[in-house]
Legacy VTK file of the C-alpha trace (Angstrom):
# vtk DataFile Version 3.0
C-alpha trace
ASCII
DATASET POLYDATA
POINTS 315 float
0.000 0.000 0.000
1.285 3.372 -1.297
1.582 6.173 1.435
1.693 9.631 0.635
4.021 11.703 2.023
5.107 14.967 3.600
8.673 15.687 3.403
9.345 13.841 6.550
8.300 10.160 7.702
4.749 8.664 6.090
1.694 10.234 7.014
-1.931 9.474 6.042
-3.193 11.367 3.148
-5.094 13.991 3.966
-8.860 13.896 3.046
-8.516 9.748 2.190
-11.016 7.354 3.035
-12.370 6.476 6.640
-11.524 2.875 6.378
-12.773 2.863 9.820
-16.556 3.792 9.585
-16.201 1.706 6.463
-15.499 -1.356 8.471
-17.669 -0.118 10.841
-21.089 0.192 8.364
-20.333 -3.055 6.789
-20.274 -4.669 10.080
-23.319 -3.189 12.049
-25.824 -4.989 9.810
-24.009 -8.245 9.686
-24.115 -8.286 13.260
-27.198 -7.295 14.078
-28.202 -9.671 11.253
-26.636 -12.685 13.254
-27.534 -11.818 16.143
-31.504 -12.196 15.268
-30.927 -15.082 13.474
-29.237 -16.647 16.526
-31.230 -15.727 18.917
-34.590 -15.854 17.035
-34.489 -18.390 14.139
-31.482 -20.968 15.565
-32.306 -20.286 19.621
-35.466 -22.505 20.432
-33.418 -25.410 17.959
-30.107 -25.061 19.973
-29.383 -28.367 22.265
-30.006 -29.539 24.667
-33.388 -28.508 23.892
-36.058 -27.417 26.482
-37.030 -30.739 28.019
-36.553 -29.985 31.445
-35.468 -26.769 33.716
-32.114 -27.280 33.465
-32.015 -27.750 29.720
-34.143 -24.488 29.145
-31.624 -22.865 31.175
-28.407 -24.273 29.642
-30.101 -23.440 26.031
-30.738 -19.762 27.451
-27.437 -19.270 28.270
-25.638 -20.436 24.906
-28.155 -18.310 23.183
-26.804 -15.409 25.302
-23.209 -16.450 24.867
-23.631 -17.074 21.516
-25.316 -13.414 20.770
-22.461 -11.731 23.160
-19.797 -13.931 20.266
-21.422 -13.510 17.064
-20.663 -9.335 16.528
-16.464 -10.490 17.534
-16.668 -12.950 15.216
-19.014 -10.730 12.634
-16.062 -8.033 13.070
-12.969 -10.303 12.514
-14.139 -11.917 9.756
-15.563 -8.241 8.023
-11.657 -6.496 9.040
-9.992 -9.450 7.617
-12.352 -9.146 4.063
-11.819 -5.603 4.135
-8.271 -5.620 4.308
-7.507 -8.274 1.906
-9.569 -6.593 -0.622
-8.675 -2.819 0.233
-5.137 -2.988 1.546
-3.959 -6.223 -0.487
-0.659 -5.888 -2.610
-0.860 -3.929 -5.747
1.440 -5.164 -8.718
4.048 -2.471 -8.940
3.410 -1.008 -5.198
6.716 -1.755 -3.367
6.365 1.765 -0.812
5.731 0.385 2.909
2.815 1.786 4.898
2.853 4.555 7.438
5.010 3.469 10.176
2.278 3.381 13.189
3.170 2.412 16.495
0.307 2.690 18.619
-3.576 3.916 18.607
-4.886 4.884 21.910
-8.576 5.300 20.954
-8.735 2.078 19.377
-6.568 0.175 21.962
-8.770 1.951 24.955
-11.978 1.126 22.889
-11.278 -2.406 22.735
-9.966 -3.271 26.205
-13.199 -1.516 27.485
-15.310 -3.723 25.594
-13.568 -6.748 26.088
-13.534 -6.003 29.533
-16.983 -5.179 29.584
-18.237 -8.598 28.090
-16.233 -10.645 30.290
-17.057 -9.127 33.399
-20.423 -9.640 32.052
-20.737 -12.989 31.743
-18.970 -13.939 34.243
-21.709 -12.244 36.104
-24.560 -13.528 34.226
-22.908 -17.134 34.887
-22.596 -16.865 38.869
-26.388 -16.133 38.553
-27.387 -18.765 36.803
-25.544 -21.133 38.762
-26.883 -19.292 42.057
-30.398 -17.638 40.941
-33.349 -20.113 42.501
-34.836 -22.859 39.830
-31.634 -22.404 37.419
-29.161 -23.442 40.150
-26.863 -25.633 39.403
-27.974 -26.221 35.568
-28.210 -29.762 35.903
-24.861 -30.557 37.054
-23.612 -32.762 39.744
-23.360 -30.738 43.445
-21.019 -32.866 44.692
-22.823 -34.604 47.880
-24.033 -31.791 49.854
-25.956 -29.136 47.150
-26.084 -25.814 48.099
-29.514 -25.192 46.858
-32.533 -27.291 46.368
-35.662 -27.026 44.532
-38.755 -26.433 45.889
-41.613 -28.851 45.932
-41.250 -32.912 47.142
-38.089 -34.427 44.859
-38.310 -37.944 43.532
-34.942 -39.248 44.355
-33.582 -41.696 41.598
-30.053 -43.306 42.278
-27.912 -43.316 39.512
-25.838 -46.232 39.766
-23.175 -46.820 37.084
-20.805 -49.840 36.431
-18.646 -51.209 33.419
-20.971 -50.677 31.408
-24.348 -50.033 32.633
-26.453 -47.816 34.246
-28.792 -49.181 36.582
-31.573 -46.749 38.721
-33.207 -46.965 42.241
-35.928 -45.758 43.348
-35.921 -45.315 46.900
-39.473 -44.215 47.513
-40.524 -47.234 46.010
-39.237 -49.736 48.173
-35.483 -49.268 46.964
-36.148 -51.525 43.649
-33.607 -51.639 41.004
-34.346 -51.454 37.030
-32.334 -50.598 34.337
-35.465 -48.376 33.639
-34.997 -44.495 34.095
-38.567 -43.416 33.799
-39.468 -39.854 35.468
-42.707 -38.412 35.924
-43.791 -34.583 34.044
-43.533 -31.474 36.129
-41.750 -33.443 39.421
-38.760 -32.148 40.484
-35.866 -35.044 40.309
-33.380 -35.038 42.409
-30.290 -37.738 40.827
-27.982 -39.492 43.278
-25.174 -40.640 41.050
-22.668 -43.110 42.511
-20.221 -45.765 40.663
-19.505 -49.248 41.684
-16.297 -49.763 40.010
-14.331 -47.002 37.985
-15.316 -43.362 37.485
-18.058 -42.458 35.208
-20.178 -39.835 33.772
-23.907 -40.035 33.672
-25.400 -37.411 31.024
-28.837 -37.359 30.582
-28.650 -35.550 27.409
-31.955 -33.709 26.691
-32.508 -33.455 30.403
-29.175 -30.918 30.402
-28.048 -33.013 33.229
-24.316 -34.681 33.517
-22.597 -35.672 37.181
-19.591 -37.815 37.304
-19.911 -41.294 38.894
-16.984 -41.709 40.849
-17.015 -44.610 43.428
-17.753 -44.058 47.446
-19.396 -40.852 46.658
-23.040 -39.416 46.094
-23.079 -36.769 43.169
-26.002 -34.487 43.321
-27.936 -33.182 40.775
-31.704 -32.192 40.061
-33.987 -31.286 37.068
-37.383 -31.319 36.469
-39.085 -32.788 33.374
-41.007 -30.300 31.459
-41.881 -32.154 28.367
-42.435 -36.073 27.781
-40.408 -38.243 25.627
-37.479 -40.173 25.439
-34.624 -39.645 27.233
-30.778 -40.773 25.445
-28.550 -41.765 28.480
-24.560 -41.752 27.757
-21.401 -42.253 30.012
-19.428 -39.312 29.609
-16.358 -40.579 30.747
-14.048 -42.805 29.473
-14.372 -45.891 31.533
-12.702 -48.928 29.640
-13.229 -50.900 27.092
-16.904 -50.934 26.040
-17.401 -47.401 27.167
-19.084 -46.533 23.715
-21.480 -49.076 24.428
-22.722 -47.474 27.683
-25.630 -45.750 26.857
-29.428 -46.517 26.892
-32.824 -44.549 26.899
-34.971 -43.125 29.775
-38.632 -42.088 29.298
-40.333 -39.018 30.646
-44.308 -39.597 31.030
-46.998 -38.897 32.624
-47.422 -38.604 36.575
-50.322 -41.379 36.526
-47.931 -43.379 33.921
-44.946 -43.422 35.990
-47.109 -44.168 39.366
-48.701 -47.024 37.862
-45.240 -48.342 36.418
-43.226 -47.971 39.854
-45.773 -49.663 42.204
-45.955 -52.387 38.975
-42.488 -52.602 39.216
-41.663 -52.540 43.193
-43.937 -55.610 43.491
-42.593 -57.006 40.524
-38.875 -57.459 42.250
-39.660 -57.285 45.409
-37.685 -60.672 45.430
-34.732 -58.885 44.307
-34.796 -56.014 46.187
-34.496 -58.150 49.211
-31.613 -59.414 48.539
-30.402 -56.141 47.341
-27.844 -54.037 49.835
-29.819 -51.244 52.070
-30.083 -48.587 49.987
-27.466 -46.143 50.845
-26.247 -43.013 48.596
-22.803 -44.798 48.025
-21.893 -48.906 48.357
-19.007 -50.668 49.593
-16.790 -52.517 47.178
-17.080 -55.473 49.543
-20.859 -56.029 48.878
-20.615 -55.999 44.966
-20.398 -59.690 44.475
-23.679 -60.023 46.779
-25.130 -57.161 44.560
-24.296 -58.799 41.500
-25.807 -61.723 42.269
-29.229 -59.850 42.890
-28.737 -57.979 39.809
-28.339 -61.272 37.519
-31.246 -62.991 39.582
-33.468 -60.251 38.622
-32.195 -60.499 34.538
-30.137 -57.398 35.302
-26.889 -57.678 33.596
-23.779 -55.435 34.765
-21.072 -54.856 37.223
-17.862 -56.077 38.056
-16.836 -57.856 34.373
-20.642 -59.607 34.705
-21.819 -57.473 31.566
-20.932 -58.099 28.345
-22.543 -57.227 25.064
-23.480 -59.225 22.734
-20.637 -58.383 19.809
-17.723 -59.439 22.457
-15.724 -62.043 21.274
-15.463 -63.499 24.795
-18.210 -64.153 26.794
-18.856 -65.550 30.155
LINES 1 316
315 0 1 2 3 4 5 6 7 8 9 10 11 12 13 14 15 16 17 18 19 20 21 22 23 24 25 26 27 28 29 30 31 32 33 34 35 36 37 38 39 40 41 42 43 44 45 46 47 48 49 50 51 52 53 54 55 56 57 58 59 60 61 62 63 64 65 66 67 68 69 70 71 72 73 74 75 76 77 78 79 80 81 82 83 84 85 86 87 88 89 90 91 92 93 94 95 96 97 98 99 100 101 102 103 104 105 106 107 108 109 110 111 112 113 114 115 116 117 118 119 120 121 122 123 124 125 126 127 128 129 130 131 132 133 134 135 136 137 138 139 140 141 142 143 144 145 146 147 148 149 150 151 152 153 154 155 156 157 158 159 160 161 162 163 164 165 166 167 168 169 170 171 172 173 174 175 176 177 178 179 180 181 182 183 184 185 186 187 188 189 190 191 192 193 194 195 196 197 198 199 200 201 202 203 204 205 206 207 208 209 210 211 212 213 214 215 216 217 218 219 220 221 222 223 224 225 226 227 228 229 230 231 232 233 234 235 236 237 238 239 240 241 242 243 244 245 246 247 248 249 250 251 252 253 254 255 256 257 258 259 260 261 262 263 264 265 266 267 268 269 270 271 272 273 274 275 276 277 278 279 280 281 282 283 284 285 286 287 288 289 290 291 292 293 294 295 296 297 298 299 300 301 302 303 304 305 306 307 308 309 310 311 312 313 314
């Protein structure tokens, strides 16, 4: 790029464009442009959907995050158009450009906004993690929660093992199932413990995910807002069929899932008394006897006794 000059050193030509409010104009539509598509258009589509509390909330807050990105981006991409088509190499333009050093408008302007955005959200974050029926956003709370929804919680016990997820229902007589069905518009309050390695449960659609890690009780709680299948994964690499851990809970009706737990609590009450107390975490010594219940009542899983149906080597 040619400079003009004045005798002494490169300076701007006077009266030459205002690249600046250029870049500027082409930007301000693109942005706002994105940001109502985003927000608009793509936000009631973006995962993990609006299934349950803590999904609404954790789609909420990427639509925020995602509005708050989308002008940086807009402007990056726009400067970096702009200057390879304005300021690219001319043939037969060998002059450098004007030798500047510094700009202390632009350089205040965009530490102030920088500043300003991440100040914000880390703001807006603490409050969704803290504000009352957002809390937590599905996560695990480690076993003491610091807040708690209001209203009576069904309490389902996550229990994972290589590679299955199996669920307790305490209320219900402490019966085990490899069933995860949840009644609409109850809160849930998940008790997720391992048996053998550390794992992950993530409830995908439900926007909840709490590590399974042995001898503890992770705490997390949702409630169900919309019925419909569930997809359950482990989230955490856990040997060697971890890609095969997954499997599908159901969100129904209350009357539904009443009907199906007392069906089901009388249906193993056999098992279930020969299952260990229920307690938030288990012992390593009592896996054998609850492995034995578990494959008395058809229910495959823990300590090596699960293996699908594609292994080479089975039992």
């Amino acid at each position: 790029m040619a400079a003009a000059t004045t005798g002494e050193g490169f300076q701007p030509q006077a009266g030459g464009p205002n690249h600046g409010l250029r870049i500027f104009l082409i930007w301000l539509p693109i942005a706002v442009a994105a940001d109502l598509l985003l927000y608009i258009v793509y936000g009631p589509h973006m995962p993990p959907g609006r299934m349950s509390t803590s999904a609404a909330s954790q789609q909420f807050d990427i639509k925020i995050m995602s509005v708050l990105a989308a002008p940086v981006m807009a402007f990056v991409l726009v400067y970096a158009g702009y200057a390879l088509i304005v300021w690219r190499h001319r043939s037969g333009d060998n002059e450098d450009g004007p030798p500047i050093h510094g700009h202390a408008r632009i350089q205040a302007t965009w530490i102030t906004i920088s500043a300003v955005i991440v100040l914000f959200l880390a703001g807006f974050g603490t409050y969704e993690l803290a504000s009352p029926g957002f809390a937590g956003a599905g996560a695990g709370e480690g076993p003491s929660a610091i807040w708690r929804p209001t209203g009576t919680e069904l309490q389902v016990q996550v229990i994972a093992q290589q590679w299955r997820f199996t669920y307790r229902y305490p209320q219900f007589g402490g019966f085990e199932t490899t069933a995860l069905v949840l009644p609409l518009g109850k809160p849930v309050q998940f008790n997720v413990t391992s048996l053998d390695v550390i794992h992950s449960f993530w409830a995908y659609q439900l926007g909840v995910k709490a590590d399974a890690n042995p001898g503890v009780n992770n705490i997390a709680f949702t409630t169900p807002t919309q019925t419909g299948l569930v997809t359950v994964r482990c989230a955490e690499l856990c040997g060697l069929w971890h890609g095969a851990m997954f499997d599908y809970g159901r969100v129904v009706s209350v009357a539904r899932f009443v009907a199906w737990a007392t069906t089901t609590e009388r249906r193993l009450a056999s098992v279930t008394a020969i299952l260990p107390p229920y307690a938030t975490s288990y012992d390593p010594t009592v896996i054998p006897q609850l492995n034995k219940a578990l494959i008395k009542g058809g229910i495959t899983g823990a300590n090596g006794f699960y293996y699908p149906p594609n292994d080479p080597a089975q039992p």
